[in-house]
N, C-alpha and C positions, 0 to 999 in steps of 0.2 A: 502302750506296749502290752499291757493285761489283756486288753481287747485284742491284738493280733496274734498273742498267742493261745488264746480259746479259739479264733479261729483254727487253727494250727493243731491244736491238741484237747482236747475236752479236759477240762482241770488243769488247767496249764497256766489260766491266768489265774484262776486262783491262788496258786503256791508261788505265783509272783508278788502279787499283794499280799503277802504273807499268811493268807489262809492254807495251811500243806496239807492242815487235815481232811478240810472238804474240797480241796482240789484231787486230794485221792480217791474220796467218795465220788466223786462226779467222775473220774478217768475209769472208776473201778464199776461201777451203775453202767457207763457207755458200754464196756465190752459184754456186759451181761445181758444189756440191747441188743449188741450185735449177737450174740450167744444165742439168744430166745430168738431176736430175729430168723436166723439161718435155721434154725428149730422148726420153723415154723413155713419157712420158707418150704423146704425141703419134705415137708411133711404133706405140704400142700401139691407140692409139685410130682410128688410119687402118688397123689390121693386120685389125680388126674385121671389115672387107667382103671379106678374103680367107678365108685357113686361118685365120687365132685367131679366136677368141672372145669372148664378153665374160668368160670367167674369167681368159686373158689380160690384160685389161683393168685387171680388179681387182685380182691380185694384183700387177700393177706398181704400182697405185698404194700397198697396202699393204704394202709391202718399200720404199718408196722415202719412206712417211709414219715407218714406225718406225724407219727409217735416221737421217731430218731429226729426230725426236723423242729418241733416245739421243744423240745428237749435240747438241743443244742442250740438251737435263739436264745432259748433260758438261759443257759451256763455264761452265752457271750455276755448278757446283758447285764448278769449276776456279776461276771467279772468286772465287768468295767464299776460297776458300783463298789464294788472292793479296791477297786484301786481309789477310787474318789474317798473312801472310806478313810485307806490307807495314810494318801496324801494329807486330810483333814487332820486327824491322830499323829502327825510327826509333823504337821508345820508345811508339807511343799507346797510349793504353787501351781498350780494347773495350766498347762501351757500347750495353745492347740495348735 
C-alpha cells in the first residue's frame, strides 16, 4: 500500500508507514522540483529569441525530467522500505 501511494503522491507512502515527518520533506522538496523546474523551463524557453537556442531548451528540460524521475524512483523505493521497516517494529507479516 506504501508503494502505491508514492506512486500516487511523493511522501504519501511515507506518512503511511508512519514516517509524516519525511513524507512531508519529500512532498514539500517535490513541489520546489516542480518550482525550480518551471523556473527554469520558462527561462529557457523566453531565452530562445535571444543568444540560446532551442538546444538550450532541451536539455533543460532533460536534466530537469531525469532529476524529477531519480528522485521519485527514490521516494517509491524509500517507501516501501518503510513500510517493511514499519511491519518488522510491530510484528506484521508481509503478504504479497
Amino acid at each position: 500500500m506504501a508503494l502505491l501511494l508514492a506512486l500516487i503522491l511523493p511522501g504519501a507512502g511515507h506518512m503511511y508507514a508512519g514516517e509524516v515527518k519525511k513524507g512531508m520533506i519529500i512532498l514539500a522538496f517535490f513541489f520546489i522540483i516542480g518550482f525550480v523546474s518551471a523556473l527554469a523551463f520558462f527561462g529557457a524557453f523566453w531565452s530562445m529569441g535571444g543568444s540560446g537556442g532551442p538546444s538550450e531548451f532541451v536539455l533543460v528540460i532533460i536534466i530537469t525530467l531525469i532529476v524529477t524521475a531519480i528522485f521519485w524512483l527514490y521516494q517509491i523505493y524509500d517507501a516501501y522500505q518503510a513500510a517493511l521497516r514499519f511491519n518488522t517494529a510491530h510484528g506484521l507479516k508481509r503478504y504479497y
